[in-house]
N, C-alpha and C positions, 0 to 999 in steps of 0.2 A: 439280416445278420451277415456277418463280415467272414469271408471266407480267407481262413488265414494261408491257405495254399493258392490261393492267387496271389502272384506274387503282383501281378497290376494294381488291382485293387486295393491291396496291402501299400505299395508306394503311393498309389493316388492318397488314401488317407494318410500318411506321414506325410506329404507333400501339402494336404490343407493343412494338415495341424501347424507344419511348420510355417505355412502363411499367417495363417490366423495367428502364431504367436509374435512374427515380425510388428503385424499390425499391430496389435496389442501392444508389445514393446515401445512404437513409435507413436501409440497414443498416450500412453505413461511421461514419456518423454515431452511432449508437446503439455500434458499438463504442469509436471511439475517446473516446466521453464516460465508455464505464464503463470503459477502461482508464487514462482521466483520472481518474477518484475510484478506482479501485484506485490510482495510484502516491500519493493524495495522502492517501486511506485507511492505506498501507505508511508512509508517512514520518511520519503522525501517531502511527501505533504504531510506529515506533523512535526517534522522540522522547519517548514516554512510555517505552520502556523504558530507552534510555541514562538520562532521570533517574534511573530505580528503580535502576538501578546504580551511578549516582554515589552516593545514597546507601544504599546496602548495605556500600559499600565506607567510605565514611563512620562506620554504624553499626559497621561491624567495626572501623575505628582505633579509635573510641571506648569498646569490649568491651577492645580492645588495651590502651587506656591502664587501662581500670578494673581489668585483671588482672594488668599489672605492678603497679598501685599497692597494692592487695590484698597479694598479694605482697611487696612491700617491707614493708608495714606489719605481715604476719605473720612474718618474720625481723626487724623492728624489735622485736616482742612476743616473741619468740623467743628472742631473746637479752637477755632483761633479767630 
């Protein structure tokens, strides 16, 4: 039990708490800066991936158009 007329003792314990709440402090800190560059890390990479998708889907109309036109062009050959 904590004798409140030592005055040493009495500082010794303000003096951990006030450690212990530093550290605490600077480990709050250190989380929420890397949960800041994970979300901004995640949105950089689903920004690069919606491009890659926009054009995948892109390169595939364009496979689309070159194999209709293939296609017509060999029933154009086909029938002549």
């Amino acid at each position: 039990m904590l004798n409140l007329y030592d005055t040493e003792a009495v500082k010794a314990i303000i003096f951990d708490i006030l450690v212990e709440n530093q550290k605490l402090k600077k480990q709050v800190a250190n989380a929420q800066a890397m949960s800041d560059m994970w979300f901004k890390d995640y949105q950089a990479q689903r920004e690069r991936a919606d491009k890659a998708e926009a054009r995948v889907a892109e390169l595939e109309r364009q496979i689309q158009q070159l194999t209709v036109g293939q296609e017509g062009g060999k029933d154009n050959d086909h029938n002549e």
